[in-house]
N, C-alpha and C positions, 0 to 999 in steps of 0.2 A: 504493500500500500504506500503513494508518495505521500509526504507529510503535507497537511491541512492548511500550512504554510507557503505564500508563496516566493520565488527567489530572491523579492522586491523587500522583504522581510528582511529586518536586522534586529538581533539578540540583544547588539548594544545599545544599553540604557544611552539615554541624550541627559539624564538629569538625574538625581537622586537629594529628596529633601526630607530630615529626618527631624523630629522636635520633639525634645526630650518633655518629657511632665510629669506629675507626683504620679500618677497611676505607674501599672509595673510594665507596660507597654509603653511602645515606641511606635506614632503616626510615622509612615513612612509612604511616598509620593513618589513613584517610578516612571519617570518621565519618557518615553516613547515616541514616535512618531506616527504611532498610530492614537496618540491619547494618553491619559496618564492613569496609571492604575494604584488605587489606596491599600496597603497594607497595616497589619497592623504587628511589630516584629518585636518579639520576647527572645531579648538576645543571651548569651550567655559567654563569659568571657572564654576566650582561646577555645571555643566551639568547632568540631569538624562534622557532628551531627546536625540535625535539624528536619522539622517535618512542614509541611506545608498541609493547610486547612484552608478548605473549602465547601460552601453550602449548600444548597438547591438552587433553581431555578426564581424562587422567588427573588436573590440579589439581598443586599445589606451583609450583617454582619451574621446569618443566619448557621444555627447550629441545634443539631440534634441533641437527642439524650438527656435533655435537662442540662445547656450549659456544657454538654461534653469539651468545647473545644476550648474555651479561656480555662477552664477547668486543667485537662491538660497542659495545656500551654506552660502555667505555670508547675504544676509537676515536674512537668520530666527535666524542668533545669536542675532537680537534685541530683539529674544522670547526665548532665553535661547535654542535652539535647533543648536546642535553639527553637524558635517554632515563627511562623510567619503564617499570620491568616491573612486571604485574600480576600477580598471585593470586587467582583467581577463589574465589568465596565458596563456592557451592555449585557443583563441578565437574558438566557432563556439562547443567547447567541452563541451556538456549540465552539464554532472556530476561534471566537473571540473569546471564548472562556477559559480554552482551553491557550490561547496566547499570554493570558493574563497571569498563568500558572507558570508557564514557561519564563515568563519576564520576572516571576519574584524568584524562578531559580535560578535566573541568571545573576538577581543581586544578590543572592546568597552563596550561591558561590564567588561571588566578587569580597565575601565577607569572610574569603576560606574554611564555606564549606564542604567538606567532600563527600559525605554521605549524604542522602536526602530520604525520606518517606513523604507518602505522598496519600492525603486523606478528604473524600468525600463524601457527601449527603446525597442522595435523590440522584440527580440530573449532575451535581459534583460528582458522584462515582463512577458517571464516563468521562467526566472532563480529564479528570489525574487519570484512569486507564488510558486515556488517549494520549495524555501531556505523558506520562513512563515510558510509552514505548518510543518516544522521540526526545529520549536523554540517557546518558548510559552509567548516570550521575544516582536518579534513580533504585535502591534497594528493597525497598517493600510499597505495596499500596495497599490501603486498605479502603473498599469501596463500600457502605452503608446503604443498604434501601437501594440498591441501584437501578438505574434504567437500563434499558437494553441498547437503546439508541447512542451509537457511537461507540459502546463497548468491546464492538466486536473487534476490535482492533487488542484486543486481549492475549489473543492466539499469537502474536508477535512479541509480546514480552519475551525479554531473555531469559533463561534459567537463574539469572543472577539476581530476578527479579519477584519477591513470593508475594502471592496476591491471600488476604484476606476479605471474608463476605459477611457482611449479619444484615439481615430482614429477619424482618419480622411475617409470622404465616396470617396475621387479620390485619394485611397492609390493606386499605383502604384506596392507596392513590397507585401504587404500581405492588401486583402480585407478588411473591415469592419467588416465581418463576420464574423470573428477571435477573434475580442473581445466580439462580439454578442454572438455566441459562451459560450464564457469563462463567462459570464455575466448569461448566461442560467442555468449553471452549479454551478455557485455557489450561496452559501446561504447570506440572510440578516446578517449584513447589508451593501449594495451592489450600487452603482450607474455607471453608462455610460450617456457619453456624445457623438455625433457624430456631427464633423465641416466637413458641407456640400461640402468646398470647398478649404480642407486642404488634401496636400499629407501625405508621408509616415514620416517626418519628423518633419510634423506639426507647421510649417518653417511659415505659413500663417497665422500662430491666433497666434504666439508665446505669443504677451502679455498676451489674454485671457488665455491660458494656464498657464501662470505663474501666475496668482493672483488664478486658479483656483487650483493648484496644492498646492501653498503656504497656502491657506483658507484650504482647507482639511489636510494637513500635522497638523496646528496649532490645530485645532477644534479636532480631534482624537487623535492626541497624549495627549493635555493637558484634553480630556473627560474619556482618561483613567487613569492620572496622578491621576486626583480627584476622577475615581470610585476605584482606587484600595486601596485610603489612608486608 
């Protein structure tokens, strides 16, 4: 598959404006030429980790699980893991969402990072399956509630890239099947979980969700720190 990208596209930030404040995040402004994209970046000193968050389709700062992502965010700096949530430019626009991803990993690695994970909601769970397979920076995804749309590009992860799934089986706005699906399609090494009695939100096991996502985030990112030394 050629990337979603076209040749006219360049990686390189034109701008980068960051403003420190009391809260434990960093507004951060990635300036492009395509427009500018808001993150919001929980850094951690001399970091080589780092995960990227992203929401549904609806746009803003939108997050699953009751909070899952500020939640994390701040966690996993006790494991040396950075975290940069995005804001997509034009919500609901796959190409553009998935460029949005692409451009906060290019300023994170401009921040030397060398690991990344890569974590979405809904209609986010294709964006990072799509943004993974067109970076080799990429180590783990984990896709939530996924759609099918644009996922299929799954089957091209590398082996050096492990996918994780959670839906919920009484999703309301996209089936089970979806990640079932995208689960089929890609290669080891691969897992899915399914909460029996968790909507599309997954609002109903949030906590399990959250130890389960933070276990996987930690366990791959740091299994490839140490295969790659």
């Amino acid at each position: 598959m050629q990337p979603i990208y076209d040749e006219s596209f360049e990686m390189r930030l034109q701008d980068v404006v960051v403003e420190p404040q009391e809260e434990t995040y960093y507004p951060v402004k990635l300036v492009t030429r395509r427009g500018s994209t808001y993150g919001r970046y929980y850094p951690v000193e001399n970091a080589e980790k780092a995960v990227i968050w992203v929401g549904g389709a609806g746009g803003g700062w939108d997050t699953p699980a009751r909070g899952l992502y500020p939640r994390l965010c701040e966690d996993l700096r006790s494991e040396a893991i950075a975290s940069l949530r995005i804001r997509y430019r034009y919500p609901t626009h796959f190409a553009d969402s998935v460029l949005d991803v692409l451009t906060g990993l290019t300023y994170l690695r401009d921040e030397g990072i060398k690991y990344l994970a890569l974590v979405g909601h809904s209609f986010g769970g294709a964006v990072v399956i799509q943004a993974a397979t067109q970076s080799p920076h990429v180590y783990t995804v984990v896709a939530l509630a996924t759609q099918t749309g644009g996922a299929n590009a799954v089957a091209e992860l590398a082996t050096r890239c492990s996918l994780l799934l959670l839906h919920g089986m009484v999703d309301q706005v996209l089936p089970p099947s979806c990640s079932q699906q995208v689960y089929q399609q890609a290669l080891q090494p691969k897992h899915i979980i399914l909460y029996p009695d968790a909507n599309h939100g997954l609002d109903e096991v949030a906590d399990e969700v959250y130890h389960v996502v933070r276990d996987w985030i930690i366990q791959h990112l740091n299994r490839s720190s140490v295969t790659l030394i």
